[in-house]
DSSP file (Angstrom, degrees, kcal/mol; ACC not computed):
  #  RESIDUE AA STRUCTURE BP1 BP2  ACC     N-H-->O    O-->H-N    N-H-->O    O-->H-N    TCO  KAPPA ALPHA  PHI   PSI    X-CA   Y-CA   Z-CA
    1    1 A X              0   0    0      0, 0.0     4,-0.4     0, 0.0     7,-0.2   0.000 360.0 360.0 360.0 -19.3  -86.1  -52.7  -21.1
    2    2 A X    > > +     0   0    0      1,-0.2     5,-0.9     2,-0.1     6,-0.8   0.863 360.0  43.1 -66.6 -39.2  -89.3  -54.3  -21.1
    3    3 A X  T 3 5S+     0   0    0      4,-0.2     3,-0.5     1,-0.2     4,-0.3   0.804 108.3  72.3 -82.0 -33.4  -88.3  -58.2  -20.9
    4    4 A X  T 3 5S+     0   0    0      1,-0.3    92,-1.7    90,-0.1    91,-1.5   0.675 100.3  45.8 -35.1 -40.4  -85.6  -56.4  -18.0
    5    5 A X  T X 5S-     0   0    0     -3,-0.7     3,-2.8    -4,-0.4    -1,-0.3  -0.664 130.8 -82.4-138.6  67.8  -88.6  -55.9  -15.7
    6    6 A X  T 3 5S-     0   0    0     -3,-0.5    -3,-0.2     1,-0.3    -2,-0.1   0.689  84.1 -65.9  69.1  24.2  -90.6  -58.9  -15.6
    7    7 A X  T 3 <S+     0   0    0     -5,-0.9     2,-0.6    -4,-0.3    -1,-0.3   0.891 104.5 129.5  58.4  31.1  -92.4  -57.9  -18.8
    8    8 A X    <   -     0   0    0     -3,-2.8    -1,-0.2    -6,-0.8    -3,-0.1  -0.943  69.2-116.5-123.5 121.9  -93.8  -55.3  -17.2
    9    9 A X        -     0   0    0     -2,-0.6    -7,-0.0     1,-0.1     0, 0.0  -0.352  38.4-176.8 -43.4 155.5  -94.0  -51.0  -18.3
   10   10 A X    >   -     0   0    0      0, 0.0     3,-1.2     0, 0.0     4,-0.3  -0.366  10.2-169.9-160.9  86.6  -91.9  -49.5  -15.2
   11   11 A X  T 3  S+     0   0    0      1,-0.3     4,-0.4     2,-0.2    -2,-0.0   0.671  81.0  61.5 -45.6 -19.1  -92.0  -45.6  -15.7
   12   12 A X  T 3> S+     0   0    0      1,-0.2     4,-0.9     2,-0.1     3,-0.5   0.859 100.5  50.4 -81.9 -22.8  -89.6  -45.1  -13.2
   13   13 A X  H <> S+     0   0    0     -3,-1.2     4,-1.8     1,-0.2    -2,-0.2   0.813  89.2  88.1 -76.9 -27.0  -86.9  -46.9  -14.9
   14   14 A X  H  4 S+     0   0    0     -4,-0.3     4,-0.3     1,-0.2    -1,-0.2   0.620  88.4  42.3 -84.1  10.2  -87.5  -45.0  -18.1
   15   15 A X  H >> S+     0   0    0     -3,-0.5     4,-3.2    -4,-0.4     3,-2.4   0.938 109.9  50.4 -64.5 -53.5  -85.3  -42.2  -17.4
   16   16 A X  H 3X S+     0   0    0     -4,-0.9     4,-2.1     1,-0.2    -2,-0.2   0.745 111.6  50.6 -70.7 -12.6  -82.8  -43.5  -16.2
   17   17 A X  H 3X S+     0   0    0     -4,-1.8     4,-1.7     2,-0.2    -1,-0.2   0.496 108.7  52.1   2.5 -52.8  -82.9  -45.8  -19.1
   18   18 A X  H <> S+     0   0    0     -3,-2.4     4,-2.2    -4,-0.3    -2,-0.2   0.791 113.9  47.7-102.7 -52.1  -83.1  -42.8  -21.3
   19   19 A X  H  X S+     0   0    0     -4,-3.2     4,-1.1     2,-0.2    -2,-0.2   0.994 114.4  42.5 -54.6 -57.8  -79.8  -41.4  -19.5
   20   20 A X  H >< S+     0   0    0     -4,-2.1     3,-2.5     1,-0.2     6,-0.2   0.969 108.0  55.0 -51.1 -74.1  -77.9  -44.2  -19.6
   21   21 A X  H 3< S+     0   0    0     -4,-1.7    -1,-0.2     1,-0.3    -2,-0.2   0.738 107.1  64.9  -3.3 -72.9  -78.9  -44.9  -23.2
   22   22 A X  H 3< S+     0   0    0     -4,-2.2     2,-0.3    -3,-0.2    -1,-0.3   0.379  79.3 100.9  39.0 -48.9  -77.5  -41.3  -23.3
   23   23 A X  S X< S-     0   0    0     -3,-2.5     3,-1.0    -4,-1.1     4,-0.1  -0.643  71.0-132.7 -85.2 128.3  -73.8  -41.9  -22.3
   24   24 A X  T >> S+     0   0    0     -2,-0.3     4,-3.2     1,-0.3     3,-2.2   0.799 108.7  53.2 -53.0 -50.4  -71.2  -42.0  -24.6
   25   25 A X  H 3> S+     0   0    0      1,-0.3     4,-2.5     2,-0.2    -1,-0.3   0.877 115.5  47.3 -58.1 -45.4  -69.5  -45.3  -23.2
   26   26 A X  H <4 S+     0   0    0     -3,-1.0     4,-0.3     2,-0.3    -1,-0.3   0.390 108.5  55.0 -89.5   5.5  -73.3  -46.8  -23.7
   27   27 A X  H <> S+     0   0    0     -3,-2.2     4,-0.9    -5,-0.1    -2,-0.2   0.779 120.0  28.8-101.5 -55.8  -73.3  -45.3  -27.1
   28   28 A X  H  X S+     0   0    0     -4,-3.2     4,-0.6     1,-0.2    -2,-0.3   0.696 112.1  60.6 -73.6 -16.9  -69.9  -47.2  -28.1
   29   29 A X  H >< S+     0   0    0     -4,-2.5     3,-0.9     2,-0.2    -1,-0.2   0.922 110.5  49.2-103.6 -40.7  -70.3  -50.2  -26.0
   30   30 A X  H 34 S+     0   0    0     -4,-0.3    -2,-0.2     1,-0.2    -1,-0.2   0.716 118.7  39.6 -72.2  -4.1  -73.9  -50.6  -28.5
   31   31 A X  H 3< S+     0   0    0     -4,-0.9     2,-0.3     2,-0.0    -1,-0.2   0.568  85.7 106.0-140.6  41.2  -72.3  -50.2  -31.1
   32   32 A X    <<  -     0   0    0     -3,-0.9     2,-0.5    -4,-0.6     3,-0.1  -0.636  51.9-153.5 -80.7 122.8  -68.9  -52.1  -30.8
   33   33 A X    >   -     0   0    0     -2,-0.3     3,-0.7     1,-0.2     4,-0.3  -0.941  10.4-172.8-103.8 117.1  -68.9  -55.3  -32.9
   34   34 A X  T >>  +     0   0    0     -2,-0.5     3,-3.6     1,-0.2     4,-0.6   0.865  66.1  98.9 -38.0 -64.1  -66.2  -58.2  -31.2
   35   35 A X  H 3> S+     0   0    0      1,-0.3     4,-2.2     2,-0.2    -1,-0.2   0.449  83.4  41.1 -75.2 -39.4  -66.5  -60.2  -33.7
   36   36 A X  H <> S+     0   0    0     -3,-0.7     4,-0.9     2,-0.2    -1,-0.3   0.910 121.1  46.4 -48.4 -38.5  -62.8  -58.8  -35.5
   37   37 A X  H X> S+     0   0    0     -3,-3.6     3,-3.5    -4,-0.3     4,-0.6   0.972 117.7  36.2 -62.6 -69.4  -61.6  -58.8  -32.4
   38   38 A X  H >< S+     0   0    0     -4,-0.6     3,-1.7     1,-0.2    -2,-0.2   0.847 104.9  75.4 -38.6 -52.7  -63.1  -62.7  -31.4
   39   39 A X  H 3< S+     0   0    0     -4,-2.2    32,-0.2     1,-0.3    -1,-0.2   0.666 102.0  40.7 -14.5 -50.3  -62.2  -63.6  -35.3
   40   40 A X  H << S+     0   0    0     -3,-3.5     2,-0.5    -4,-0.9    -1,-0.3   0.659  81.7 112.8 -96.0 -15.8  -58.2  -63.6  -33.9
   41   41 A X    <<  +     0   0    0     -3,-1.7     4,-0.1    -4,-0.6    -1,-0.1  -0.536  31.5 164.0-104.3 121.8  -58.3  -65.2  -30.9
   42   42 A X        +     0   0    0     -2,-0.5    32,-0.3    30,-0.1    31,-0.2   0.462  48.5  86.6 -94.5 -12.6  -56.5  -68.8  -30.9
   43   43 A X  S    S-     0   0    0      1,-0.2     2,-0.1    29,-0.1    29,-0.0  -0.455  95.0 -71.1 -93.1 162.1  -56.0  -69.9  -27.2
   44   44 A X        -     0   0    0     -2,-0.1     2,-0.5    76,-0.1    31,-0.2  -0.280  48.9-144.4 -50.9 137.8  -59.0  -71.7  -25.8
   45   45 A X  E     -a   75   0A   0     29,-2.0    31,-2.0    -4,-0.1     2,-0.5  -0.886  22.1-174.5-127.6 126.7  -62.2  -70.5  -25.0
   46   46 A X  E     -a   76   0A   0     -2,-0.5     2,-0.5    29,-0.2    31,-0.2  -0.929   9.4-177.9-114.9 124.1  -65.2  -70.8  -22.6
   47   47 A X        -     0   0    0     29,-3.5     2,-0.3    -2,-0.5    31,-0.3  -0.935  14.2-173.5-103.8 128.0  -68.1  -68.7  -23.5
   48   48 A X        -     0   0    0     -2,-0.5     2,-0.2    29,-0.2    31,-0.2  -0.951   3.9-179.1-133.1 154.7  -70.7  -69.5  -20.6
   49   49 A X  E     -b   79   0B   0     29,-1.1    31,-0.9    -2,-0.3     2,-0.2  -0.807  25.3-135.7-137.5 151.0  -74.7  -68.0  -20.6
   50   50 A X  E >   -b   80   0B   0     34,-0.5     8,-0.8    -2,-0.2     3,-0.8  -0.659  18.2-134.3 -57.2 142.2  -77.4  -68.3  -18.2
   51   51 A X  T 3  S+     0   0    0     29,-3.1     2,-6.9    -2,-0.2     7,-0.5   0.863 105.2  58.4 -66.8 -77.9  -80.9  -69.2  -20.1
   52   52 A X  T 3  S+     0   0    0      1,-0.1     2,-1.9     5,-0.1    33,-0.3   0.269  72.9 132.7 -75.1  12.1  -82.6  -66.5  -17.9
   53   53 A X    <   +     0   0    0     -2,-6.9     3,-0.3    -3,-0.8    -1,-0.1  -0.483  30.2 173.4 -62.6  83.5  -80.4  -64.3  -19.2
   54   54 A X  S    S+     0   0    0     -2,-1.9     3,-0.3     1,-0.2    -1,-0.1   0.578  73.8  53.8 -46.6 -35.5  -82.8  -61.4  -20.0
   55   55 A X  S    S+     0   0    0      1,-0.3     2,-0.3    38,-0.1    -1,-0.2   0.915 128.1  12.2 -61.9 -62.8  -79.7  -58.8  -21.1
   56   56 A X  S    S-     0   0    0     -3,-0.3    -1,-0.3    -6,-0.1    -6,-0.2  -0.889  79.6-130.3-140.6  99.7  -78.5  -61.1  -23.3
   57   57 A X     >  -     0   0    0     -2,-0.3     4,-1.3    -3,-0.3    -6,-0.1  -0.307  14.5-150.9 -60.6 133.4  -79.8  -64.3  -24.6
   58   58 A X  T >4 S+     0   0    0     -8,-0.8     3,-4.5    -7,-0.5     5,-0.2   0.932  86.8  57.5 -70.4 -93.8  -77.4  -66.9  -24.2
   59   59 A X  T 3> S+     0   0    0      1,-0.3     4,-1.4     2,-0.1     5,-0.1   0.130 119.3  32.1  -7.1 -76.2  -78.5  -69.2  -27.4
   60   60 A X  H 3> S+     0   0    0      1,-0.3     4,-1.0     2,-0.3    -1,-0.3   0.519 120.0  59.8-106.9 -27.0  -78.0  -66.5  -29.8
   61   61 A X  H XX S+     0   0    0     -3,-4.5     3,-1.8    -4,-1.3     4,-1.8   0.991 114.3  31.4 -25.6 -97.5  -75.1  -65.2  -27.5
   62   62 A X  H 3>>S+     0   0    0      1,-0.2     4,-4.0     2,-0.2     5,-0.5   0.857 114.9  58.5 -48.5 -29.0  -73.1  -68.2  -27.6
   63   63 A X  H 3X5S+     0   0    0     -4,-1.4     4,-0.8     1,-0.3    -1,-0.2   0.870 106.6  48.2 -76.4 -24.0  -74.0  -69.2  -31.1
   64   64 A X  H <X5S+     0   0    0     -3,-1.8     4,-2.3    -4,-1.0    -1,-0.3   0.775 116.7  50.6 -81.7 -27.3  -72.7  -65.6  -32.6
   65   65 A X  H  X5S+     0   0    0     -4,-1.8     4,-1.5     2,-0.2    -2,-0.2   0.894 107.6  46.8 -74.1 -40.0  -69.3  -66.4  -30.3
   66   66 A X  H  <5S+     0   0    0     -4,-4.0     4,-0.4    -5,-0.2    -1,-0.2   0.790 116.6  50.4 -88.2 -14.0  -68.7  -69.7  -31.5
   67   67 A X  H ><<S+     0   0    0     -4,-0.8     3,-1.2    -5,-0.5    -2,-0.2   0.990 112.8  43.9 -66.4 -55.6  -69.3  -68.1  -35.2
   68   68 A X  H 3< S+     0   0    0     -4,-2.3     3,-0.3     1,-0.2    -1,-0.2   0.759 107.1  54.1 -60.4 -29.5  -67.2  -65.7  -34.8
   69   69 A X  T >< S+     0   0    0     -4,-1.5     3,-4.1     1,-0.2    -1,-0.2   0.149  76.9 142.8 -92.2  11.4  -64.2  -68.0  -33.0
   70   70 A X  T <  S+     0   0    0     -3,-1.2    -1,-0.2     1,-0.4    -2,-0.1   0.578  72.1  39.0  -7.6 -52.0  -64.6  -70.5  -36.6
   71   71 A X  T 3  S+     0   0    0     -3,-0.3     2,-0.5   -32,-0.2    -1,-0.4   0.439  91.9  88.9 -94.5   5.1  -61.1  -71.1  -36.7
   72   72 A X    <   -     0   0    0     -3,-4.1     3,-0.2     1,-0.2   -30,-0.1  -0.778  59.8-162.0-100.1 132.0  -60.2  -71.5  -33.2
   73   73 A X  S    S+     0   0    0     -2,-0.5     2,-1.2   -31,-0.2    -1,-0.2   0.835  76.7  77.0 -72.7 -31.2  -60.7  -75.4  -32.5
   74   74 A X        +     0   0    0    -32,-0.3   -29,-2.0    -3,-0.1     2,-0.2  -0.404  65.1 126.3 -89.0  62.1  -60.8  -74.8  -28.9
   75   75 A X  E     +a   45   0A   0     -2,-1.2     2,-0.4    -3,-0.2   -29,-0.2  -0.802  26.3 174.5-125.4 153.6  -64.2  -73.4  -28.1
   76   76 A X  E     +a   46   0A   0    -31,-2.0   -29,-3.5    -2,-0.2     2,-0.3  -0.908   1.3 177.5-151.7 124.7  -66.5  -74.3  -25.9
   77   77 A X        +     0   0    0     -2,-0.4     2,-0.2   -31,-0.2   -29,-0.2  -0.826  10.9 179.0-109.9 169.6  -70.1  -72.3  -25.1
   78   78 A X        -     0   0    0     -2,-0.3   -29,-1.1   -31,-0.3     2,-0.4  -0.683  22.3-146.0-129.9 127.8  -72.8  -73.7  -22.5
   79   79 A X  E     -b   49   0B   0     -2,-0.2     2,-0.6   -31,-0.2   -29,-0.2  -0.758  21.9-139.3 -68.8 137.7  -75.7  -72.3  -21.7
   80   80 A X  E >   -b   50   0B   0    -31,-0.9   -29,-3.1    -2,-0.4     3,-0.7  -0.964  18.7-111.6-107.4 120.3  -76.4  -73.0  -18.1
   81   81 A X  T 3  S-     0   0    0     -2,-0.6     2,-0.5   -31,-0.2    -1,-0.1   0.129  88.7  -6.7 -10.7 135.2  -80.0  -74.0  -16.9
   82   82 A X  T 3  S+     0   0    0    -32,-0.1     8,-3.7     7,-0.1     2,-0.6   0.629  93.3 124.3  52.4  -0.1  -81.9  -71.4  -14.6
   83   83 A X  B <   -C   89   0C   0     -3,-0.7   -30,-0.4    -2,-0.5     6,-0.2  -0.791  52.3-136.7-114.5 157.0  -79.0  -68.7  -14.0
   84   84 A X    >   -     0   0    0      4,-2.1     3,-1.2    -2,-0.6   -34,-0.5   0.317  49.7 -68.6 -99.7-155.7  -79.7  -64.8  -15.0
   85   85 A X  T 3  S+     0   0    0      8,-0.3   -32,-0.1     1,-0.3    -2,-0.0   0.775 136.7  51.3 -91.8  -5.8  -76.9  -62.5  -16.9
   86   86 A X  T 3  S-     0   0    0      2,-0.0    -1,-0.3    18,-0.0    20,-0.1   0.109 121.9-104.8 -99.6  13.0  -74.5  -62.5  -13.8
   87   87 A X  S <  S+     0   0    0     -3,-1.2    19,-2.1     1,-0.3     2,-0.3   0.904  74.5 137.4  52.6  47.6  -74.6  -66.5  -13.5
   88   88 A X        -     0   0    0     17,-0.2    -4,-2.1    -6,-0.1     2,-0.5  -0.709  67.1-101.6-103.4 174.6  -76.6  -66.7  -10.7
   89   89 A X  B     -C   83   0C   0     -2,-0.3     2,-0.3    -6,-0.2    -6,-0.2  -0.610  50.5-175.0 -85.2 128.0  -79.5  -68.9  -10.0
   90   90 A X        -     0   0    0     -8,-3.7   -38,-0.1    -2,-0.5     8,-0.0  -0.855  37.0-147.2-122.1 164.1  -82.7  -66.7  -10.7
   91   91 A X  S    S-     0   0    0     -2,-0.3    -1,-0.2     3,-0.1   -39,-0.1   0.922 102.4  -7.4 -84.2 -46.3  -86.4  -67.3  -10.2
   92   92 A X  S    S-     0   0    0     -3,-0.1    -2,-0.1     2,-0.1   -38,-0.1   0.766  81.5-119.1 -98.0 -35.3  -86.7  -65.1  -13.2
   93   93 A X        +     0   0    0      1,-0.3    -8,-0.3   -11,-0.1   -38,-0.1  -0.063  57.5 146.1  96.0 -22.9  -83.9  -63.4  -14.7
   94   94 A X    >   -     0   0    0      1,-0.1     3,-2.0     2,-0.1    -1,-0.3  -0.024  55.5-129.9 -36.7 126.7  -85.1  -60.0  -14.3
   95   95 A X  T >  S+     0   0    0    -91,-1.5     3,-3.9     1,-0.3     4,-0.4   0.979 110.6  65.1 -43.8 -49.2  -82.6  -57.1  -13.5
   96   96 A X  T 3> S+     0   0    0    -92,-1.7     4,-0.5     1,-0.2    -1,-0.3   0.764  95.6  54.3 -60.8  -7.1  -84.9  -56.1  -10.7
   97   97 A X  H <> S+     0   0    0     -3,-2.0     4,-1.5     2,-0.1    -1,-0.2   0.500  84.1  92.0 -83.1  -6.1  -84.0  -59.8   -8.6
   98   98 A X  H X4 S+     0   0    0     -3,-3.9     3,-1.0    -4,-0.3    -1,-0.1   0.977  96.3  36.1 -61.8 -49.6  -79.7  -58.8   -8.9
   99   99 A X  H 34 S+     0   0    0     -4,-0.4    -1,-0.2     1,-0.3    -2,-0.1   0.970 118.7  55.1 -62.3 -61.3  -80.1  -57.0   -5.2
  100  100 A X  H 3< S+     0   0    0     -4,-0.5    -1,-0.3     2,-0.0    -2,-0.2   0.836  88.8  72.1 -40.2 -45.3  -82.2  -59.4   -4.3
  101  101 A X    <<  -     0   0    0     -4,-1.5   -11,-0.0    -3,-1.0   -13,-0.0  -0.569  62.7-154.4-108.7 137.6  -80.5  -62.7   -4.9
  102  102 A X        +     0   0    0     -2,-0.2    -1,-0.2     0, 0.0    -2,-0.0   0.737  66.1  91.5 -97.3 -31.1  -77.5  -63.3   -2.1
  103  103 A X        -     0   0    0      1,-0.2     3,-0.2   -14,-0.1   -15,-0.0  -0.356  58.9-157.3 -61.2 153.1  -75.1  -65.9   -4.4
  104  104 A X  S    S+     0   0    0      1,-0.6     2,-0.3   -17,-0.1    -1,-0.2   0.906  78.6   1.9 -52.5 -83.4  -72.3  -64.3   -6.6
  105  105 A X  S    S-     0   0    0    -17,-0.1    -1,-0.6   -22,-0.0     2,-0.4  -0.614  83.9-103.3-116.5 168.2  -72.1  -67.1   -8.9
  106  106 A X    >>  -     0   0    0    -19,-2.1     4,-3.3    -2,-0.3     3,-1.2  -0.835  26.3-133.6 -94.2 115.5  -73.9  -70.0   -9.2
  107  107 A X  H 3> S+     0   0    0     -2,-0.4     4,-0.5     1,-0.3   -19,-0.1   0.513 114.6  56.7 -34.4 -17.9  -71.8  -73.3   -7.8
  108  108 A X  H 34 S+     0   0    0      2,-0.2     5,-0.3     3,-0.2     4,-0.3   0.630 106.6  43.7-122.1 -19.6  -72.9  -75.0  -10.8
  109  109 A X  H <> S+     0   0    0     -3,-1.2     4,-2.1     2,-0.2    -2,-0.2   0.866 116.8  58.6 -77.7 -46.0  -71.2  -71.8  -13.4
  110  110 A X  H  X S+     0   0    0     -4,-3.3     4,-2.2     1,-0.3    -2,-0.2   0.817 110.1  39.2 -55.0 -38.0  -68.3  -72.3  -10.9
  111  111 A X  H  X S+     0   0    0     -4,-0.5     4,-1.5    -5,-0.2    -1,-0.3   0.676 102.4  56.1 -61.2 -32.6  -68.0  -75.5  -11.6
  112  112 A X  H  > S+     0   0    0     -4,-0.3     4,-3.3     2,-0.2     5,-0.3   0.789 111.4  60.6 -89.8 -40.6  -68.4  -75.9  -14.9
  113  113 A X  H  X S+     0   0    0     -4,-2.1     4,-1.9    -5,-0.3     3,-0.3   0.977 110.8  35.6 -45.9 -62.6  -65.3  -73.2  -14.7
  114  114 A X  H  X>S+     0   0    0     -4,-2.2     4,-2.1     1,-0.3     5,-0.6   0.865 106.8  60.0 -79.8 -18.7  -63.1  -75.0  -13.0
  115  115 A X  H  X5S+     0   0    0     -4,-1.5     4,-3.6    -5,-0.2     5,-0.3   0.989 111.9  53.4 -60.0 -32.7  -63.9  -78.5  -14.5
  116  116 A X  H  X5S+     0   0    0     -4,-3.3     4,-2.0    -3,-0.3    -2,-0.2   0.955 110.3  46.5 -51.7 -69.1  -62.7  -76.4  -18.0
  117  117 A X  H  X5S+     0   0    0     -4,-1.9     4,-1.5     1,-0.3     5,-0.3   0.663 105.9  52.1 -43.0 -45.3  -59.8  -75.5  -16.5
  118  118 A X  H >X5S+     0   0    0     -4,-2.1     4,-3.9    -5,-0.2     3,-0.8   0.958 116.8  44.1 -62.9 -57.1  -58.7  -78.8  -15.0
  119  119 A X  H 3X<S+     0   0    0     -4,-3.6     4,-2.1    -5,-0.6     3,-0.3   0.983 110.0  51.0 -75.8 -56.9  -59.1  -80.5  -18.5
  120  120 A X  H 3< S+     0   0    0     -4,-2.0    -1,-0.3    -5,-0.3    -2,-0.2   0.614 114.4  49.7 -39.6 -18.2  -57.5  -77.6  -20.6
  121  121 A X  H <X S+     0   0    0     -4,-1.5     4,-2.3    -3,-0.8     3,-0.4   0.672 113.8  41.7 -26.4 -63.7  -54.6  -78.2  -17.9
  122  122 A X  H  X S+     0   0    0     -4,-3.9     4,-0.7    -5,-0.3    -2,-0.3   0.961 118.0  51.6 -71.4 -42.4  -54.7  -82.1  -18.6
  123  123 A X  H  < S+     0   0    0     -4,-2.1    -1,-0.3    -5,-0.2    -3,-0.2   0.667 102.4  57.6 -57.0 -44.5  -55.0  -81.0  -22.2
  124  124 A X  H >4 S+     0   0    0     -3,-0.4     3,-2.6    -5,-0.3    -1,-0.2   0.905  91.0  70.1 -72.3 -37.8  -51.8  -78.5  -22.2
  125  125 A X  H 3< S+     0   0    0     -4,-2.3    -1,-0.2     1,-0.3    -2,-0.2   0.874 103.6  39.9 -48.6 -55.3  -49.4  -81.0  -21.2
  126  126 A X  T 3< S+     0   0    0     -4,-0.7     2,-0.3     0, 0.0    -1,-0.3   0.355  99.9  96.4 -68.2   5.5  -49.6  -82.9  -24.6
  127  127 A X  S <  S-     0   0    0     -3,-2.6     3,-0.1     1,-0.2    -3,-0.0  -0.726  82.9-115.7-119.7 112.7  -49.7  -79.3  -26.4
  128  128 A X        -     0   0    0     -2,-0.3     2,-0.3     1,-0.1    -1,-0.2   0.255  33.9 -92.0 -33.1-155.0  -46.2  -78.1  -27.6
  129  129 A X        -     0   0    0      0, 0.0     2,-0.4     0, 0.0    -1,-0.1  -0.788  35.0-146.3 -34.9 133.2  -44.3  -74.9  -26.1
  130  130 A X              0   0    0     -2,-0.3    -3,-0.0     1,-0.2     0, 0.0  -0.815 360.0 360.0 -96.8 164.1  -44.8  -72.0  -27.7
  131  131 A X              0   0    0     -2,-0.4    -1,-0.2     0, 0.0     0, 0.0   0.634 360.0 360.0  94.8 360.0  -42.2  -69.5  -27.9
């Protein structure tokens, strides 16, 4: 919670913190592992991080996703330069800048989407039917 808020104590955050923590859904959500689930999945995949992700460090992010997806051929993680855990552009990454910061996404996460897309498109045509 610390790295959250600029490296900085912020007693007012640690209740709700403590609540949240607290909540059943936040109980299962820390201690659901994907990785069976990720383990099955065969269609192609784009894993995208911001670095300034604070929540969740992309490196270690993607690098446990593309471990886990081992047999799938069709994976593709990037970390993206400068954008926070919602794939915006952040000065910091810090939770306290999300209100702040007016983009949705970052043009350059948007991008990088659709360029996937276009070529996994150009890609499918040569790709049997399934079914």
């Amino acid at each position: 919670m610390i790295a959250q808020h600029g490296g900085k104590r912020d007693d007012a955050a640690v209740p709700i913190g403590l609540r949240t923590i607290a909540q059943p859904w936040m109980r299962w959500f820390l201690s659901y592992d994907p990785r069976p689930a990720l383990e099955k999945v065969l269609c192609p995949v784009l894993a995208l991080g911001g670095s300034k992700d604070v929540q969740v460090p992309a490196s270690r992010n993607l690098a446990d996703i593309r471990a886990a997806l081992h047999d799938n051929p069709d994976v593709t993680t990037i970390e993206i330069p400068g954008l926070n855990h919602l794939l915006q552009t952040a000065p910091t990454g810090n939770v306290s800048e999300y209100a702040a910061i007016e983009e949705t996404v970052s043009p350059i996460a948007l991008k990088t989407v659709g360029d996937w897309i276009v070529d996994q498109t150009k890609r499918a045509r040569g790709r049997p039917k399934l079914g």
